[in-house]
C-alpha positions as CSV (number, residue, x, y, z in Angstrom):
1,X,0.0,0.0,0.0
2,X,2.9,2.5,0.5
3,X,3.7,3.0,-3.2
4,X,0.4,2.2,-4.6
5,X,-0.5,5.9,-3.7
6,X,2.9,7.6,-5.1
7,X,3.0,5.0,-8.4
8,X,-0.8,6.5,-9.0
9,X,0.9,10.0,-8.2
10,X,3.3,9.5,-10.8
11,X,0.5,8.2,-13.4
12,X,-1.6,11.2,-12.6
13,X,1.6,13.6,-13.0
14,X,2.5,11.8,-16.4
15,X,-0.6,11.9,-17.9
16,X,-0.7,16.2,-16.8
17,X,2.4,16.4,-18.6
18,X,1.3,14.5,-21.7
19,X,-2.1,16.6,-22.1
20,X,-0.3,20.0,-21.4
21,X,2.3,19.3,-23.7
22,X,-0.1,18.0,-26.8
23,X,-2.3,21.3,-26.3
24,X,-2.6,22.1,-30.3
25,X,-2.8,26.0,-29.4
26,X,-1.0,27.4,-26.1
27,X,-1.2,30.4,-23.8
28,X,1.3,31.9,-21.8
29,X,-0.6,30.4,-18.4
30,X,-0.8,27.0,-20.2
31,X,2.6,27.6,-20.6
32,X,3.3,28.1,-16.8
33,X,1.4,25.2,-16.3
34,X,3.3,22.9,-17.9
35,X,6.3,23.8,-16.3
36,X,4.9,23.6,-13.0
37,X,4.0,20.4,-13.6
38,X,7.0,19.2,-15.4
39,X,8.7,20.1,-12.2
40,X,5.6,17.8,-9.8
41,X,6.4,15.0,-12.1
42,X,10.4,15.3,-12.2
43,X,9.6,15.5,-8.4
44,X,7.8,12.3,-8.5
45,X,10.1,10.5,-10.1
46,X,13.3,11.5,-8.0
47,X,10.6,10.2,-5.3
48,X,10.4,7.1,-6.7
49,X,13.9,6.7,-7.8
50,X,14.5,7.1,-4.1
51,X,12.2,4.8,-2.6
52,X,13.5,1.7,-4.9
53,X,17.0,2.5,-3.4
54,X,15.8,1.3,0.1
55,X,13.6,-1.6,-1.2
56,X,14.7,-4.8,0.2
57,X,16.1,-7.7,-2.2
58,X,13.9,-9.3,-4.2
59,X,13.9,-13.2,-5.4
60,X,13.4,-13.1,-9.3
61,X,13.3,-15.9,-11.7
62,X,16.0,-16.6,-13.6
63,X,14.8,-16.6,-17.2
64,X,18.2,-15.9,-19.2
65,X,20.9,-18.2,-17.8
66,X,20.3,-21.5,-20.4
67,X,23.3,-23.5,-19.3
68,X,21.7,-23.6,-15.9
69,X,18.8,-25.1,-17.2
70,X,20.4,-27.5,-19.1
71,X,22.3,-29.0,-16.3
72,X,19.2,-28.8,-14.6
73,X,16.8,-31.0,-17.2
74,X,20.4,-33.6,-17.3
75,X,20.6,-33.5,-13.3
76,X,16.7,-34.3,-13.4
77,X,16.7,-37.3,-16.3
78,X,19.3,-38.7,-14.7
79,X,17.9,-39.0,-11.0
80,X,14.8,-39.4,-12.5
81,X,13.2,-37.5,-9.0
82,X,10.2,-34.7,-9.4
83,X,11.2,-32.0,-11.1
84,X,13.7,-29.6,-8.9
85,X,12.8,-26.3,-7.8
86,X,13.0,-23.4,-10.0
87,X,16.2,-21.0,-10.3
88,X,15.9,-18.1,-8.1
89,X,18.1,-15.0,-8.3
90,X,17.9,-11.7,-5.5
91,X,17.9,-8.3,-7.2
92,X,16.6,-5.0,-7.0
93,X,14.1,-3.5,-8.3
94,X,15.7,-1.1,-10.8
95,X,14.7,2.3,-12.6
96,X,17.5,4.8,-14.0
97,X,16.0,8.2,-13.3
98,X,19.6,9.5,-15.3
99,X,18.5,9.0,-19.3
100,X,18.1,11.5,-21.7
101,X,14.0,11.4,-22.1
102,X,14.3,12.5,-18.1
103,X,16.7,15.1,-18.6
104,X,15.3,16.8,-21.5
105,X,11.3,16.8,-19.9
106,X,12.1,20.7,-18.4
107,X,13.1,22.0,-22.1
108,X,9.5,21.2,-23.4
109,X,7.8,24.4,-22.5
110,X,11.0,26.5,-23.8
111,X,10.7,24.2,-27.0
112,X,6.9,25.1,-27.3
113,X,7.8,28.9,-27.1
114,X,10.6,28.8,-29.6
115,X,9.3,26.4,-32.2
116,X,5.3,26.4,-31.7
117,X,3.1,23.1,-30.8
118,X,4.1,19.9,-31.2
119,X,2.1,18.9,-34.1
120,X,3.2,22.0,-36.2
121,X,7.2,20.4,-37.1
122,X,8.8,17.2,-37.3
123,X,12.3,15.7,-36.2
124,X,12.7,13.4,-39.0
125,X,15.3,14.4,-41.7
126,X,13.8,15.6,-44.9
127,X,15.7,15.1,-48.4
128,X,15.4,17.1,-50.8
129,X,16.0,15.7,-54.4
């Protein structure tokens, strides 16, 4: 129950920052809106970040290591026994609050001033012929 309320934060933050930023015609306070809640939701997500540091360990499958299995089947017809226990691994829950996408979510109101909405351009490379 602790992070079903701040996941469900974070969802309601995200989905303030998606809305603001597909506006198709802005204002100056939609504007100031959007920053203010790019800055709730980069709040959120340092939040976040922080609270999976001080998870405990915990026990994941093991879906990757195929030599492991191998041995495991060969043990297994060989003994002929019931089938041995799955392959369990302890990690940490992981989420890297350092990419790019993260960094570059405060530029989007500065980019919405200087170049206009973001259906009006597009990113892809144009060749002219």
């Amino acid at each position: 129950e602790p992070y079903n309320t701040r996941v469900a934060t974070l969802l309601y933050r995200a989905c303030t920052c998606h809305a603001l930023a597909k506006l198709r015609m802005h204002t100056d306070p939609t504007i100031d809106h959007l920053r203010l809640a790019t800055a709730d939701f980069a709040a959120c997500l340092r939040k976040i970040d922080n609270d999976l540091h001080d998870l405990p360990s915990t026990k994941t499958r093991k879906g990757k290591d195929k030599e492991k299995k191998r041995e495991q089947k060969k043990k297994q017809a060989a003994t002929t026994q019931s089938p041995a226990p799955p392959i369990f691994d302890t990690a940490r829950p992981s989420f890297n609050c350092n990419t790019i996408k993260i960094h570059s979510l405060g530029d989007y109101a500065r980019t919405i001033v200087r170049l206009g909405t973001t259906d009006s351009y597009s990113t892809s490379l144009v060749c002219l012929l």
